[in-house]
C-alpha positions as CSV (number, residue, x, y, z in Angstrom):
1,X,113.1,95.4,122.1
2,X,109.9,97.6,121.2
3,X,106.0,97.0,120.7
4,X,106.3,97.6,117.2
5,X,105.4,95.5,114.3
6,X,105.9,96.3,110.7
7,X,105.1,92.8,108.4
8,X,104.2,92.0,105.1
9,X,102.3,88.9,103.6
10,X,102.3,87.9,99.5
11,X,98.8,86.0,98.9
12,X,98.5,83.6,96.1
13,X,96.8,85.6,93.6
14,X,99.6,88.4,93.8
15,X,97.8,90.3,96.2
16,X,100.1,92.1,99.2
17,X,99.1,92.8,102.4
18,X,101.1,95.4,104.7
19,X,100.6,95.8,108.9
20,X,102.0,98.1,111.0
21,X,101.0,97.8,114.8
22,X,101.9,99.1,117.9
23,X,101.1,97.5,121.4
24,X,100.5,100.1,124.8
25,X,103.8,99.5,126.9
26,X,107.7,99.5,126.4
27,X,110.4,96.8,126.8
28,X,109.8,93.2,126.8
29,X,106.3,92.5,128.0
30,X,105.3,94.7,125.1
31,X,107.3,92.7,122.8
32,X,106.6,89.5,123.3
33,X,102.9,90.6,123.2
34,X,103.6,92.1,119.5
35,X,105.2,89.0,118.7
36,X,102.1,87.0,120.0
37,X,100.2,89.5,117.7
38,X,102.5,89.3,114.8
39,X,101.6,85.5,114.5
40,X,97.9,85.7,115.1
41,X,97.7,88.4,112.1
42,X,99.9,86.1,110.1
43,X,97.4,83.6,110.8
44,X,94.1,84.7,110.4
45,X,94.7,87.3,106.2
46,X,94.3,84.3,104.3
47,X,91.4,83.1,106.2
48,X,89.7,86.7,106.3
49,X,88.4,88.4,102.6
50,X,86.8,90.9,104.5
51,X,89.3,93.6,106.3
52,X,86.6,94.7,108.9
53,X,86.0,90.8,109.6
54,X,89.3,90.4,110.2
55,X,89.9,93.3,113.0
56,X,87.3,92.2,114.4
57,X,88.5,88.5,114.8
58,X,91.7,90.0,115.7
59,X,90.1,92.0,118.2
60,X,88.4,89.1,119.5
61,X,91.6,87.5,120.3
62,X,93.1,89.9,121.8
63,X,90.2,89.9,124.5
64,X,89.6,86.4,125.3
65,X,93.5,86.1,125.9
66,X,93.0,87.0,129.5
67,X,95.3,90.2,129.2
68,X,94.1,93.6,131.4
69,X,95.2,96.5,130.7
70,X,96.7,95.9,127.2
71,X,95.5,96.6,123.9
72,X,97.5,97.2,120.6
73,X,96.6,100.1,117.7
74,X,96.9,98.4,114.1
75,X,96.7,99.3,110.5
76,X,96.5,96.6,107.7
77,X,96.3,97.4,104.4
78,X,96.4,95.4,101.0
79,X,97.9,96.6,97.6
80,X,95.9,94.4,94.6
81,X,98.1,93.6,91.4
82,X,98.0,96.1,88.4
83,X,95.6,98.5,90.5
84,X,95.6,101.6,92.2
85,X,93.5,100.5,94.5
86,X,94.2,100.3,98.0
87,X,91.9,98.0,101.2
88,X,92.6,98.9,104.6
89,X,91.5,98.8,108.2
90,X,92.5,100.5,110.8
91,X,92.0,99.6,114.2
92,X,92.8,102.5,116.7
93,X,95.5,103.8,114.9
94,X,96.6,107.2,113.9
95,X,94.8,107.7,110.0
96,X,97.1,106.9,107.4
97,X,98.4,109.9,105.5
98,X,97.9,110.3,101.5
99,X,100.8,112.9,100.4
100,X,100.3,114.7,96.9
101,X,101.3,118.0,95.4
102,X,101.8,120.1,98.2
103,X,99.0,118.9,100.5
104,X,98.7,115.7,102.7
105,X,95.3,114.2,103.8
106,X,94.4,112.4,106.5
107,X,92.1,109.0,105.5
108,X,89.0,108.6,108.0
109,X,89.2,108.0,111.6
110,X,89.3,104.3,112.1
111,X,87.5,101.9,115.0
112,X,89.0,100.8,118.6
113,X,92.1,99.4,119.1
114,X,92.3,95.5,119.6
115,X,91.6,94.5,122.8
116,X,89.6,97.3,124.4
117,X,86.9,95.9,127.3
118,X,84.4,96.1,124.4
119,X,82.6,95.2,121.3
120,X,83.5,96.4,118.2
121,X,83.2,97.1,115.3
122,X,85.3,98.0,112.0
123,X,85.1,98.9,108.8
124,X,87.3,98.3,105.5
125,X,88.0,101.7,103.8
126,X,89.6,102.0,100.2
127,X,90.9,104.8,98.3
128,X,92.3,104.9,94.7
129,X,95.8,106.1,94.8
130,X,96.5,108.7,92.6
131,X,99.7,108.8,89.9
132,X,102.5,110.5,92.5
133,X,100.4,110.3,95.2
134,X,101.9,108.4,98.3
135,X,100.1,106.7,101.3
136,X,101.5,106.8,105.0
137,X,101.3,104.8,108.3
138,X,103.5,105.9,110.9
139,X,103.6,105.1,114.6
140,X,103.1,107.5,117.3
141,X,106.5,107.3,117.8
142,X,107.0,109.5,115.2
143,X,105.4,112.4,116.3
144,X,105.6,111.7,120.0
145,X,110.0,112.0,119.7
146,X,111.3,113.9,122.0
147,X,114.4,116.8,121.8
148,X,116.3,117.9,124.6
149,X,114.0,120.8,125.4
150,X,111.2,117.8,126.3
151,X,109.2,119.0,123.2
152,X,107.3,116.8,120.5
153,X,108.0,116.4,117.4
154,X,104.6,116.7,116.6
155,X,102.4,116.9,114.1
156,X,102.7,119.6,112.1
157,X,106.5,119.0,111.7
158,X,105.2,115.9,110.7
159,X,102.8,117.0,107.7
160,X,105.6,120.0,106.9
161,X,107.9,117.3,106.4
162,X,106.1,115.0,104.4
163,X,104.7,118.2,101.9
164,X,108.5,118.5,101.1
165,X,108.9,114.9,99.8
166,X,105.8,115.1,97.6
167,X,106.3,113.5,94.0
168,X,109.8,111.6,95.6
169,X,110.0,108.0,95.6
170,X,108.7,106.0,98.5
171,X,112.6,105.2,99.6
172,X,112.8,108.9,99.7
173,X,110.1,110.1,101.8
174,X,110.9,107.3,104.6
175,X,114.6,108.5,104.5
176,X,113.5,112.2,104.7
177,X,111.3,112.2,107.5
178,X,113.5,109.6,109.4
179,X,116.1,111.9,108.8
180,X,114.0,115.0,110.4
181,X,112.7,113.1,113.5
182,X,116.2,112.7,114.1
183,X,117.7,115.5,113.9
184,X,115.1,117.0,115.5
185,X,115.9,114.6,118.9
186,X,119.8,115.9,119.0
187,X,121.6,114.1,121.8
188,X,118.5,113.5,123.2
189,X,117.1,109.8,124.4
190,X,115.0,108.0,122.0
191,X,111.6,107.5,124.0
192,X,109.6,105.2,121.7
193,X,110.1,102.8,118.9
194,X,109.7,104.9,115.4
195,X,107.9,103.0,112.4
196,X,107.0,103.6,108.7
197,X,104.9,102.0,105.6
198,X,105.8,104.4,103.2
199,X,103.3,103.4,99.2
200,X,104.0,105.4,96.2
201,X,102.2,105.1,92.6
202,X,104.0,105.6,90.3
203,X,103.4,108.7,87.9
């Protein structure tokens, strides 16, 4: 059992949205929480056009929930039919990643998490996804695995890894970078939950 979330939702004009969340805290309190969370997103996309409207209603939720001391990262984004265009919000997660010939780029810094003891505010980004370019989420899990030597994987083993697959298929780059986060942790224990949304354009 994690705190985790990784979802998808088809609308009905072909549109398809894609979350992956992460909620503060380990084992089954955080897990039922995500699973709480998980329904509630499922819930509110076809009610909400507007990303930054809907992270903010999420947020809202979150807080009036009566539930101190626990807030949840997210990232939500939706692919439109025949486009390379991409909608997203982000809502205290790390910045997706946008891998192309031998560089990856960081999208902008997103708002708070959901549920944070404040107001906030949120703001849809978009970008145009270039032909072979790919776009990743990832969950701090990722780059906050462990070896037996207590060190992180980190983040420049993360971007080093990612510059290799550049050009691959989406199935590719997930597999590849799976497979280095886990060789990288040996015999050691797994720590946190590890979690991927991995979109390629094709080129």
């Amino acid at each position: 059992m994690g705190g985790d979330l990784v979802d998808f939702v088809t609308h009905e004009d072909g549109r398809v949205g894609l979350v992956l969340a992460d909620v503060c805290g380990k084992g089954l309190p955080a897990a039922l929480l995500m699973a709480r969370l998980q329904a509630t997103v499922l819930a509110f996309v076809p009610d909400f056009p507007s990303l930054a409207a809907l992270a903010s209603r999420l947020h809202k939720a979150f807080r009036t929930r009566g539930l101190e001391n626990r807030f949840a990262t997210l990232v939500y984004l939706e692919l439109e039919p025949g486009s390379s265009r991409i909608r997203l919000v982000n809502a205290g997660h790390m910045p997706p990643l946008v891998v192309g010939p031998g560089q990856v780029q960081p999208l902008p810094a997103g708002g708070p998490a959901l549920g944070i003891p404040m107001a906030a505010t949120h703001e849809e980004q978009s970008l145009d996804l270039g032909a072979g370019q790919t776009l990743v989420v990832y969950s701090d899990g990722v780059t906050e695995a462990l070896n037996e030597g207590d060190a992180f994987f980190g983040d420049e083993r993360l971007l080093g890894s990612l510059r290799e697959t550049a050009g691959r298929p989406a199935a590719e780059v997930a597999h590849h970078l799976l497979e280095a986060v886990e060789a990288f942790v040996g015999e050691a224990r797994w720590h946190g939950d590890v979690s991927l949304i991995v979109v390629r354009r094709a080129g």
